[in-house]
C-alpha positions in Angstrom: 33.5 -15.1 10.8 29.8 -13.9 10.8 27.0 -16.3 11.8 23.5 -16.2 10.5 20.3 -17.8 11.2 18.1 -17.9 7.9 14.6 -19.0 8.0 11.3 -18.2 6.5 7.9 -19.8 5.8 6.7 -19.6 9.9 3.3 -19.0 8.4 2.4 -17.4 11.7 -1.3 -17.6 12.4 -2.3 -20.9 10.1 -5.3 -22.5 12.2 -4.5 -25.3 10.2 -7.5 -28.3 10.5 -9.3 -25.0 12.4 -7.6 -25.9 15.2 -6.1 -23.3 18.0 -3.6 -25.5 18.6 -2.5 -26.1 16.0 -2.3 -22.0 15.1 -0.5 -22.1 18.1 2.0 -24.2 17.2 3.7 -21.9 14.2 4.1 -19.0 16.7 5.8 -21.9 18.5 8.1 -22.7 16.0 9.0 -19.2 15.1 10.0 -18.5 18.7 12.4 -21.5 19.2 14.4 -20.1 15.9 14.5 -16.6 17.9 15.2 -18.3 20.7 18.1 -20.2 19.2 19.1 -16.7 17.6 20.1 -15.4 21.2 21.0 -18.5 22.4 23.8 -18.8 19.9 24.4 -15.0 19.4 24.4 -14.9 16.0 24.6 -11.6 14.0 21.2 -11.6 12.2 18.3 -13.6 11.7 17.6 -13.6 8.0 13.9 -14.0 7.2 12.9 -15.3 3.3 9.4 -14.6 3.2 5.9 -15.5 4.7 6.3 -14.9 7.6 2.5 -14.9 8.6 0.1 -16.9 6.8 -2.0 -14.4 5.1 -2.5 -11.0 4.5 -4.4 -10.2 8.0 -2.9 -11.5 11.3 -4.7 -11.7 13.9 -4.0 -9.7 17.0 -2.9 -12.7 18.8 -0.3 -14.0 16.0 0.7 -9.7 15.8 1.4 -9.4 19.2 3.4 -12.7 19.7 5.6 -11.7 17.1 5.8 -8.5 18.3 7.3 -9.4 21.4 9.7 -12.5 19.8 11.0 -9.5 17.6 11.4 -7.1 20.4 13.6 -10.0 22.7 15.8 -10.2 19.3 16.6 -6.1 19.3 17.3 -6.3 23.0 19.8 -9.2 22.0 21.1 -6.7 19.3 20.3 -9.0 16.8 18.6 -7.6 13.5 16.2 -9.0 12.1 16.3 -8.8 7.8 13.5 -9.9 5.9 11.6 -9.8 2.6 8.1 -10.2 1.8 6.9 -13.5 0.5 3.7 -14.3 -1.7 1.1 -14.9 1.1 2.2 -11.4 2.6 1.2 -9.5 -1.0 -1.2 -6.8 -0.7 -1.9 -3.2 -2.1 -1.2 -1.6 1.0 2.1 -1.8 3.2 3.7 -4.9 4.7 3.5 -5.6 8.1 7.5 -5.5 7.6 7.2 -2.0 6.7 5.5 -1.3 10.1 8.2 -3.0 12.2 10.4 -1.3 10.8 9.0 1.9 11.5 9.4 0.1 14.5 13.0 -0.1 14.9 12.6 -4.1 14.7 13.0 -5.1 11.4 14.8 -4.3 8.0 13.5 -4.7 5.1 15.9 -6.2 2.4 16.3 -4.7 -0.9 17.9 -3.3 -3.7 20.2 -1.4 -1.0 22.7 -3.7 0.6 22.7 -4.2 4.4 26.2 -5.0 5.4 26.5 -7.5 8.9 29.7 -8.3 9.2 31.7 -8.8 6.1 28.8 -9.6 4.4 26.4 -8.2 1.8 22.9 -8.8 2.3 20.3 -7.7 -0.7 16.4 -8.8 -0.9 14.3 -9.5 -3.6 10.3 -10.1 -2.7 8.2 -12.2 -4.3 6.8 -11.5 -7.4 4.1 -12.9 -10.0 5.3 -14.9 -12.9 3.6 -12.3 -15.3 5.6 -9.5 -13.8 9.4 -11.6 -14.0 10.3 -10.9 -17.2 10.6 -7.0 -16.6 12.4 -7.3 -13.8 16.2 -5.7 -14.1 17.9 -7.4 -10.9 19.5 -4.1 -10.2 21.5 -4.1 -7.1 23.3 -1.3 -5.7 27.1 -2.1 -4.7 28.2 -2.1 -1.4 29.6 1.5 0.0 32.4 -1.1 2.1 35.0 -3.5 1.0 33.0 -6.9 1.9 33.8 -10.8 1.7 30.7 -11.7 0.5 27.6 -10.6 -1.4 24.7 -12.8 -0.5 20.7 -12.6 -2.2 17.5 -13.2 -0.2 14.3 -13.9 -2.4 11.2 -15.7 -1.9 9.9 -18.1 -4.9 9.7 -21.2 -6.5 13.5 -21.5 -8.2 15.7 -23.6 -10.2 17.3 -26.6 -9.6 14.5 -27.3 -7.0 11.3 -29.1 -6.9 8.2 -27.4 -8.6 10.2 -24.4 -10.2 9.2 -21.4 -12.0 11.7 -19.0 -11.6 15.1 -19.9 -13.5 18.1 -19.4 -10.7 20.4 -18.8 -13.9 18.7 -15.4 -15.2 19.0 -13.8 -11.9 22.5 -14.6 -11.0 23.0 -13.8 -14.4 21.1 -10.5 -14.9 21.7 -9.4 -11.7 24.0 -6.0 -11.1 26.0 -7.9 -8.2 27.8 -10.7 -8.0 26.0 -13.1 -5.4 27.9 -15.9 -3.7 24.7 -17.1 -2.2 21.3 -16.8 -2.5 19.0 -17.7 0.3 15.5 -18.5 -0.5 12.2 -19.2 1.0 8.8 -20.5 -0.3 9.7 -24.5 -1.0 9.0 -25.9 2.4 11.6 -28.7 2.4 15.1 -27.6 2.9 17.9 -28.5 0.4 21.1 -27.2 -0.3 22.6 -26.9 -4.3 25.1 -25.1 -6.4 24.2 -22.9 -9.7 27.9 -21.8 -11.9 29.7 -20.9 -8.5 26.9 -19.9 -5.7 25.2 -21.6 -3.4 21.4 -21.7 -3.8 19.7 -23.5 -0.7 16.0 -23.4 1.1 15.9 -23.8 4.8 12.6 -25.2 4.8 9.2 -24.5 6.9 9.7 -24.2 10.6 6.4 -25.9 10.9 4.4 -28.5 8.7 2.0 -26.6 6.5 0.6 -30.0 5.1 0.3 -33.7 5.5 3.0 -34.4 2.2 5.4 -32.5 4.7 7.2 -35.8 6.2 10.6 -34.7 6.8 12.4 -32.6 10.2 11.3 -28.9 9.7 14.3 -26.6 10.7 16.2 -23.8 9.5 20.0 -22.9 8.0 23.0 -21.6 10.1 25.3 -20.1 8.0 28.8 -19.0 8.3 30.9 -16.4 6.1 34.3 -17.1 6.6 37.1 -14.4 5.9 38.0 -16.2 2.7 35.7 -14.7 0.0 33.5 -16.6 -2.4 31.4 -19.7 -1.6 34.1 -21.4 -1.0 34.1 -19.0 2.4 30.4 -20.3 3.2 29.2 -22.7 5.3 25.6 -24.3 5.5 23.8 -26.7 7.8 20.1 -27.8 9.0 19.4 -27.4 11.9 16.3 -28.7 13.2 13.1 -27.4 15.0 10.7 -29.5 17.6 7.3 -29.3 16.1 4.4 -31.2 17.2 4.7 -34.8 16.3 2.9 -36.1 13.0 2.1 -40.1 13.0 1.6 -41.1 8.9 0.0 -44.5 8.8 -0.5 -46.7 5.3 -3.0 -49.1 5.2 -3.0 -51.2 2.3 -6.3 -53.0 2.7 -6.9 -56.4 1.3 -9.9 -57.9 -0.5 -12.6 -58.5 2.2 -10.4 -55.9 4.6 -12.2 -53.1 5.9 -12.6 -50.3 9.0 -11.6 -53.0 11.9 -8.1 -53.4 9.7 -7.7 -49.6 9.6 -8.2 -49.2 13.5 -6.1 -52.0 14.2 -3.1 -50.4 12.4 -3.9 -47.1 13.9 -3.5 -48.9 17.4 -0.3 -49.7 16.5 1.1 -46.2 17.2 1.4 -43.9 19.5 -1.2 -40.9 19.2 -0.8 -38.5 22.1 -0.9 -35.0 21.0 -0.5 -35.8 17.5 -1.6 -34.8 14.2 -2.0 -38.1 12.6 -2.5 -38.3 8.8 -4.3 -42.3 7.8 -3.5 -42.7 3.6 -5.8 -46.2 2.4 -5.3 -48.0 -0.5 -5.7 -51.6 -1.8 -8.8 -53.7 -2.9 -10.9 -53.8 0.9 -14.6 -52.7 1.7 -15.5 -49.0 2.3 -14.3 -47.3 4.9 -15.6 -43.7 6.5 -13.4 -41.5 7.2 -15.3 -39.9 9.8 -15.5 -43.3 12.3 -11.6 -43.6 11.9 -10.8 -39.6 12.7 -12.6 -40.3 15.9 -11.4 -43.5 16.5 -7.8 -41.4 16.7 -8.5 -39.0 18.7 -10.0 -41.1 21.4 -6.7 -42.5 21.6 -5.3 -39.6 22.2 -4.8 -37.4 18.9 -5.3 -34.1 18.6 -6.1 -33.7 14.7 -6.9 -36.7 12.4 -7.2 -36.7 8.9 -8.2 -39.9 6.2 -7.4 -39.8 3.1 -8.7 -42.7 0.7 -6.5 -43.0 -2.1 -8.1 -45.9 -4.0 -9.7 -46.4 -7.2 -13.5 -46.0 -7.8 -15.4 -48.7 -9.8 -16.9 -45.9 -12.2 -16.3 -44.7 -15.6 -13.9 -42.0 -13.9 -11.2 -42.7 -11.4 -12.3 -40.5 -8.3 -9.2 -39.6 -5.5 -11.2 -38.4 -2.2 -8.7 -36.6 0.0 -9.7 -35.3 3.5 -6.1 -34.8 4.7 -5.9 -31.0 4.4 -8.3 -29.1 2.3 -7.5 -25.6 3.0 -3.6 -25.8 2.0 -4.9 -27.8 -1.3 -6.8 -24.4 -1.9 -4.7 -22.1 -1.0 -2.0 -23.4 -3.1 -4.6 -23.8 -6.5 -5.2 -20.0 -5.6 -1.6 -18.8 -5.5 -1.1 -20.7 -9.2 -4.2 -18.3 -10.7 -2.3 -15.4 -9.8 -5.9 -13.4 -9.2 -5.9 -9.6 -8.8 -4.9 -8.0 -5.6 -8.6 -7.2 -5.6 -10.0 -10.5 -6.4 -7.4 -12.0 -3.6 -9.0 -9.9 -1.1 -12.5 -11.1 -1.5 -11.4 -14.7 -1.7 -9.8 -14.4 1.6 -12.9 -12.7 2.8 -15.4 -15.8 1.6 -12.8 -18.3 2.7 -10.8 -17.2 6.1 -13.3 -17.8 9.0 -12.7 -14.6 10.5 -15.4 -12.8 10.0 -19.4 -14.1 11.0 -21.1 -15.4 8.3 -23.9 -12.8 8.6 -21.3 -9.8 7.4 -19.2 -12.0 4.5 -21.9 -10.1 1.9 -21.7 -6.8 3.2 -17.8 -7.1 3.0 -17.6 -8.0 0.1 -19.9 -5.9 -1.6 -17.9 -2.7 0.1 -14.6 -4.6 -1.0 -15.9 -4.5 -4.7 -17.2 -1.2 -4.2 -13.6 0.4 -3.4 -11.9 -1.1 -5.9 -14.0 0.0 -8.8 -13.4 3.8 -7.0 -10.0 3.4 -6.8 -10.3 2.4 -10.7 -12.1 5.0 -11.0 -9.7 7.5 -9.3 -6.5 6.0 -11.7 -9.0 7.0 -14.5 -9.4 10.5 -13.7 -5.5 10.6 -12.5 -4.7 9.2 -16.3 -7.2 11.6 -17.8 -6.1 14.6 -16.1 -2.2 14.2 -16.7 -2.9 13.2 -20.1 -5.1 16.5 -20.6 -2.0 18.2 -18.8 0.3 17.1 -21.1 -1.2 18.6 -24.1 -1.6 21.9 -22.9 1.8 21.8 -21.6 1.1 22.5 -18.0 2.8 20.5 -15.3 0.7 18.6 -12.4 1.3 19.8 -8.9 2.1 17.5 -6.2 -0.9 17.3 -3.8 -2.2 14.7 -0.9 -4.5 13.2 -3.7 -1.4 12.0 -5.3 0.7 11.2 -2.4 0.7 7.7 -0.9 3.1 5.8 1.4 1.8 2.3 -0.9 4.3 0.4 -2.4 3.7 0.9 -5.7 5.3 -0.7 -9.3 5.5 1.6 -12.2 7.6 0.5 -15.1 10.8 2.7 -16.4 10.8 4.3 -20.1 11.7 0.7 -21.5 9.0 -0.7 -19.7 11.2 -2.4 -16.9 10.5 -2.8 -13.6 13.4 -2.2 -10.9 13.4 -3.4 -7.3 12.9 -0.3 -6.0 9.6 -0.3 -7.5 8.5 -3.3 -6.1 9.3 -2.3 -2.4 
């Protein structure tokens, strides 16, 4: 029997509500899973994807993980991974670089065998780029039990899907038994033809619609091959409390009726989310935010959910601004390049005073490295009809990842690592 941990969306280094501790708390969570990892001796801890929150961890959020990864290769357990879509960049993965490091592996079209088992990786990708996919796996070298997929994306038969479950198990070179995914936050567990499909949630709340446990899956792969050989379970982290209070106000019902139900729980240390709705006076948002957290809280948040008396119904939320933009940003799909200066503008990482400056240099390299594809095009182009052959030189050469498409315009797996 082989035991595995699988998590994924630890979103390590998410100041979420700009607050430290609340950054704090998603290095947290990802250290109790590695904690439970040695605890329980389990033969890897599978990893689906965003693991850090964006693209550029700070020092504090590297070197935390650093050392949780380095106490899980003492343990001897590995530590498999793929790259999810807040890690996506034009340049290497943090992944690659721990592995470089002896403490990671990066899954892929190559299986990694622990155990009896077969583990493969597919990153995230862009719904533009899906359709040339070719989902080809390489089979294992080794007589194995089971032949199991980790991927990172929005998929059939869950909530908010994009990505059809069917066309990969279909399409795909290998027969998977299970496919292990991360990116939908809330855990759930479902069968597609004969494989198990199942999500083993956030190990932290990334927003205030996030009610349930957070947790991860232990799996087991049983000799007996097939899903019928696989075993999956929640297990469930301790995260910093959230306190969700409704107040449905009344006609004439205002502020003092909001307070009094927030009295009614207890705050310390909390994040607490206040949702209004109903027919009562105005309330501020601001007055009831403090009101909690002189009673104890550590974030509060209002959101006022009722209706407007204008021409157009007006929804005010101040719950958790940030993750409502992030996630309208991830559905445009923008350009690596236009990514990058979004993050600039938006993460507060850098003083005001040199935003402009970054992102004028920011626009300034990509139009060179345009410009340098141009002349690369042009100059193998000009090449070809003479009938002279490039030579390889440093120009050329790059340790990016890169994605060029095959004769029939495909793109394989290997490309995209």
């Amino acid at each position: 029997m082989t035991r595995v941990i699988h998590t994924g969306d630890t979103h390590i280094g998410y100041q979420q509500y700009h607050s430290a501790e609340r950054r704090q708390d998603f290095l947290d969570a990802f250290e109790q899973v590695v904690d439970d990892a040695i605890a329980t001796d389990v033969a890897a801890l599978v990893h689906a994807g965003d693991l850090f929150h964006d693209r550029r961890p700070e020092l504090p959020d590297l070197l935390g993980t650093l050392t949780a990864l380095r106490r899980l290769a003492a343990a001897e357990i590995p530590f498999l991974a793929v790259v999810g879509n807040h890690e996506s960049t034009r340049g290497g993965q943090w992944l690659d670089l721990f592995e470089r490091m002896d403490l990671a592996t990066r899954l892929g079209a190559e299986p990694v065998v622990v155990g009896s088992t077969a583990l493969y990786g597919l990153d995230h990708v862009p719904v533009s780029r899906r359709e040339d996919l070719d989902y080809e796996f390489a089979p294992p070298g080794e007589a194995v039990d089971h032949r199991v997929l980790v991927s990172h994306g929005l998929f059939t038969p869950f909530a908010h899907a994009n990505w059809e479950t069917e066309t990969v198990l279909t399409e795909s070179s290998v027969d998977f038994d299970a496919v292990l995914l991360g990116d939908n936050h809330e855990a759930g567990i479902e069968q597609v033809g004969d494989t198990w499909v199942t999500y083993c949630g956030s190990t932290e709340r990334a927003s205030a619609s996030e009610r349930d446990a957070r947790g991860y899956n232990v799996i087991e792969f049983e000799a007996e091959p097939g899903p019928a050989g696989i075993d999956i379970r929640q297990r469930s982290v301790e995260t910093r409390p959230f306190v969700f209070v409704s107040v449905d106000l009344a006609a004439g019902e205002g502020s003092s009726r909001v307070r009094e139900r927030v009295r009614q729980h207890d705050l310390d240390d909390a994040v607490v989310s206040v949702e209004i709705t109903g027919d009562g006076e105005p309330v501020t948002p601001a007055n009831i935010e403090a009101f909690a957290q002189d009673r104890g809280a550590l974030v509060a948040r209002v959101t006022d959910r009722r209706e407007i008396d204008t021409e157009t119904e007006l929804s005010v939320s101040f719950a958790d601004p940030d993750a409502a933009v992030d996630e309208k940003i991830r559905e445009l799909e923008l350009s690596e390049a236009a990514l990058d200066i979004d993050e600039t503008v938006r993460a507060s990482k850098l003083a005001d005073s040199n935003v402009r400056e970054q992102v004028r240099q920011l626009v300034e390299d990509d139009v060179a490295a345009g410009s340098d594809d141009t002349k690369r095009n042009s100059a193998t182009t000009d090449s070809a009809a003479d009938g002279s052959e490039d030579l390889p030189t440093s120009e050329t050469t790059t340790d990016e990842p890169t994605a060029d498409a095959d004769a029939d315009g495909q793109l394989s797996l290997e490309d995209l690592q």
